[in-house]
C-alpha positions as CSV (number, residue, x, y, z in Angstrom):
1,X,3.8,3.1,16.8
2,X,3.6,6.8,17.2
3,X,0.5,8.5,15.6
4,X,2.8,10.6,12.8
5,X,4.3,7.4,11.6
6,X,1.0,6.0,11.0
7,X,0.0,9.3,9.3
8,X,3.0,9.5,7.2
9,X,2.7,5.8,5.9
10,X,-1.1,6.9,5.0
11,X,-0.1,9.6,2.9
12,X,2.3,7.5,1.2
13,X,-0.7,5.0,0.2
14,X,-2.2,7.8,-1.5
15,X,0.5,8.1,-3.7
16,X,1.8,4.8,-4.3
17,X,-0.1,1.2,-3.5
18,X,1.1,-0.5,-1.7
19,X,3.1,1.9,0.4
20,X,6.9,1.2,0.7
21,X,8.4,1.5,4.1
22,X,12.1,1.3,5.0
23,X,12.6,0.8,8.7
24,X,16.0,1.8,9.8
25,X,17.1,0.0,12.9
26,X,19.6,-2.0,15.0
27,X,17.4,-4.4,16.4
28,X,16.4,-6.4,13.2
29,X,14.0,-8.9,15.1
30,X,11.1,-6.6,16.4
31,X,8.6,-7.9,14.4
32,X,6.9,-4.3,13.3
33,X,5.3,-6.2,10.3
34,X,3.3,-7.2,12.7
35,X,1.6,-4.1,13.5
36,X,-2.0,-3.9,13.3
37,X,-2.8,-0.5,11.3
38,X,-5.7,1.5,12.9
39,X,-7.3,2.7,9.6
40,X,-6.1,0.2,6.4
41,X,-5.5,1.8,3.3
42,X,-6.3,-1.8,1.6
43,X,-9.3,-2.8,3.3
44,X,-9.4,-6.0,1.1
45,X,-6.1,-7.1,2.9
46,X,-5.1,-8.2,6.5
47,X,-4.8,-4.9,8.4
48,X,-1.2,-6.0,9.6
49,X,1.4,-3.6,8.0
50,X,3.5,-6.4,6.6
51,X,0.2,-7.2,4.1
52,X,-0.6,-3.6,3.7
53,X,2.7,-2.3,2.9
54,X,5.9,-3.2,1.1
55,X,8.5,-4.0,3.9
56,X,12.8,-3.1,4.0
57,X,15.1,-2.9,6.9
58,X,17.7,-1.4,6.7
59,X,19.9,-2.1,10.1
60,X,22.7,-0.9,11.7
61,X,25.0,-1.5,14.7
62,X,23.9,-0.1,18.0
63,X,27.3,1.9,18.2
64,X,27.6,2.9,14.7
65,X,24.6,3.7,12.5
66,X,25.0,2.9,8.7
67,X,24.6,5.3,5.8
68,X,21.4,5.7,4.6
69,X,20.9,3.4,1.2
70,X,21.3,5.7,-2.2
71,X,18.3,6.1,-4.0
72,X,19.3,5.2,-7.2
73,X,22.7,2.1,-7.7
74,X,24.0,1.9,-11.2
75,X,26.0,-2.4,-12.4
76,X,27.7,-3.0,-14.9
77,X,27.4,-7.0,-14.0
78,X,25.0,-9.8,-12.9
79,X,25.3,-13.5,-11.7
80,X,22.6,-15.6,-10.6
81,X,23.1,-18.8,-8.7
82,X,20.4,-21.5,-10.2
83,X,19.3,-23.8,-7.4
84,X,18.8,-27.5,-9.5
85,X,17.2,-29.5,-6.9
86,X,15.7,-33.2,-7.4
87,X,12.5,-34.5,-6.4
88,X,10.0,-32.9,-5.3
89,X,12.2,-30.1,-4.2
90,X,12.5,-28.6,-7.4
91,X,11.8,-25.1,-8.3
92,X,10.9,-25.3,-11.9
93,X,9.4,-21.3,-12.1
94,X,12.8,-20.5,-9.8
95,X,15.4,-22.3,-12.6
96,X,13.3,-20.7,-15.8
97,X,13.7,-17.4,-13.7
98,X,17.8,-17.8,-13.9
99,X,17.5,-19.2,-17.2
100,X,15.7,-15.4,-18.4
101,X,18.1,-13.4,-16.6
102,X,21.1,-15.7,-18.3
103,X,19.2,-15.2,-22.0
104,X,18.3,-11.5,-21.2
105,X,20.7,-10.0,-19.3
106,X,23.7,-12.1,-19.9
107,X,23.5,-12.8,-16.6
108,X,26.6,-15.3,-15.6
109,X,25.6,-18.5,-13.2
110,X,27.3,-19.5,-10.3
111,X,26.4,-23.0,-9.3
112,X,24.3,-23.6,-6.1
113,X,27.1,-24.6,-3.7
114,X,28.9,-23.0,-1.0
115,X,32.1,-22.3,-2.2
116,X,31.2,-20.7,-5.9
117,X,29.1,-18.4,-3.9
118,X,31.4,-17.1,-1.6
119,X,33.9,-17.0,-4.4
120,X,31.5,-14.6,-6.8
121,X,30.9,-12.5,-3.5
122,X,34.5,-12.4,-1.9
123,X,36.6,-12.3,-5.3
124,X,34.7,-11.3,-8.0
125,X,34.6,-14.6,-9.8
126,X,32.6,-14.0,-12.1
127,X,32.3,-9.9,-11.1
128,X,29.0,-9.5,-10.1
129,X,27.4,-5.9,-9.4
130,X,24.0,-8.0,-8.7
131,X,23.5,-11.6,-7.6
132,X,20.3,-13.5,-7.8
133,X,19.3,-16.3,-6.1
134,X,17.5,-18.5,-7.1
135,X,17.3,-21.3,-4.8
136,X,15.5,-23.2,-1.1
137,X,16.1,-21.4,2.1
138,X,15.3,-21.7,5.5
139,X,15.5,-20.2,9.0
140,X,15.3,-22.2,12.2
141,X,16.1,-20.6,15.2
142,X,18.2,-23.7,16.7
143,X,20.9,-23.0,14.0
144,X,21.1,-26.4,12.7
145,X,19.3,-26.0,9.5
146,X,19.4,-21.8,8.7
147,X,19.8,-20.2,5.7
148,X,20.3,-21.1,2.1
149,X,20.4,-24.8,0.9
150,X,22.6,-25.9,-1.5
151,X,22.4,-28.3,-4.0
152,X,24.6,-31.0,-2.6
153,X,22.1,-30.6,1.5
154,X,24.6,-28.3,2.5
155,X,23.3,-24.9,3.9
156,X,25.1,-21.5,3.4
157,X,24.5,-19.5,6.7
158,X,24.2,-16.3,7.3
159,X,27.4,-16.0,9.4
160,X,29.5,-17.6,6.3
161,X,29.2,-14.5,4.4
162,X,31.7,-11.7,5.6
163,X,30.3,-7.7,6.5
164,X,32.0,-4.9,4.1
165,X,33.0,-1.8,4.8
166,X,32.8,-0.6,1.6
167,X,29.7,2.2,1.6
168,X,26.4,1.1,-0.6
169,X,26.9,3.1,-3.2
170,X,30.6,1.6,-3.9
171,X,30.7,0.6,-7.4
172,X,32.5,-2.6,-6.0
173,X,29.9,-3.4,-4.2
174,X,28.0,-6.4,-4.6
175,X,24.0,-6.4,-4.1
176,X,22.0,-10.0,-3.5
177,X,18.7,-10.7,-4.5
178,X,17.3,-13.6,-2.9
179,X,14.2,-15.5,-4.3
180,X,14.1,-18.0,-1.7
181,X,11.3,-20.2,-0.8
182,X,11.0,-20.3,2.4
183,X,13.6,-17.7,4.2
184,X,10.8,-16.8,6.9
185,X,9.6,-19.8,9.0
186,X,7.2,-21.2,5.7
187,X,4.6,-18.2,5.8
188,X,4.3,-16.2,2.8
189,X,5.4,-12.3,3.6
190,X,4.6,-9.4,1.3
191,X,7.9,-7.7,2.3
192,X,11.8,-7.3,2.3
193,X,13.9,-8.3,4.6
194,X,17.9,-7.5,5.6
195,X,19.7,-8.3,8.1
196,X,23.1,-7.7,9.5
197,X,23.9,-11.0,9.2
198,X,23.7,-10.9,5.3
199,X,25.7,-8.6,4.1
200,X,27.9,-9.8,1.3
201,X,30.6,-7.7,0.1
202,X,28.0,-5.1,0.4
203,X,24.7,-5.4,1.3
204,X,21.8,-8.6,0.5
205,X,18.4,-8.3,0.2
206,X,16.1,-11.1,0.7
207,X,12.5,-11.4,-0.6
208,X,9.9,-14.6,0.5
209,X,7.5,-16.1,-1.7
């Protein structure tokens, strides 16, 4: 990375830490969290960016490069899609999480399963401004088993979820919050992530515990 990224990113750490970084890119998969910072600002931590930094992407088509996010999104409305697994596969902390943003922010649920989701996404049903997840996910790079897991096995992929052309700061839009555990290959990650292949009526974020 070029020395006046590194430089800016360091002046940011004096401000705020951890620094937060939004890399604006087409090519979603260069692993920059990866990069090994020459003088960490956190020399407690691994000197990795990703661990030393709070991570977003925010991507874009290689023809057509997408506004830059607004600073500020005002909503009206919140769902929050409470994954009830069994076993061993429960998320106790994730379901009490749901359960706070139902009691405290009237948030409306939306049931774990494919079809409820896309229908709070694609129709409004229930209108949602902001949905939270909070539920399994996965990635595999074979395909078979990628994205989030529904109650009933099933997994809702990233491709299931239609791209809007709607701008970001649209009103209409809907953001998503995922909480899922694990979205990144099992390995904690102290960052965001988006990619182009979540955007639901808007755009998603995802976060990894």
């Amino acid at each position: 990375m070029p020395a006046p990224v590194w430089d800016a990113i360091r002046a940011a750490a004096t401000v705020s830490s951890p620094p937060t970084v939004l890399l604006a890119t087409w090519d979603p998969y260069v692993p920059w969290e990866l990069a090994v910072v020459p003088e960490p600002w956190d020399p407690d931590g691994p000197p990795f960016l990703g661990a030393q930094a709070v991570i977003g992407r925010w991507p874009y088509s290689e023809q057509v490069r997408a506004p830059v996010p607004a600073l500020r999104i005002e909503a009206q409305s919140m769902a929050t899609v409470k994954g009830e697994y069994g076993g061993s596969k429960r998320l106790e902390e994730a379901e009490k999480e749901a359960d706070h943003l139902k009691d405290s922010y009237k948030a409306a649920q939306v049931p774990a399963r494919i079809r409820p989701i896309l229908d709070c996404l694609g129709k409004a049903t229930p209108p949602a401004h902001i949905l939270h997840m909070a539920v399994h996910g996965r990635f595999d790079h074979t395909g078979t088993q990628d994205g989030i897991l529904m109650e009933d096995g099933k997994y809702l992929r990233p491709r299931s979820i239609p791209a809007s052309r709607r701008p970001p700061t649209s009103t209409s839009s809907t953001w998503a919050w995922s909480s899922s555990t694990p979205v990144s290959s099992g390995r904690r990650r102290r960052c965001w992530e988006s990619t182009r292949a979540w955007p639901p009526p808007s755009r998603a974020w995802a976060s990894t515990r």
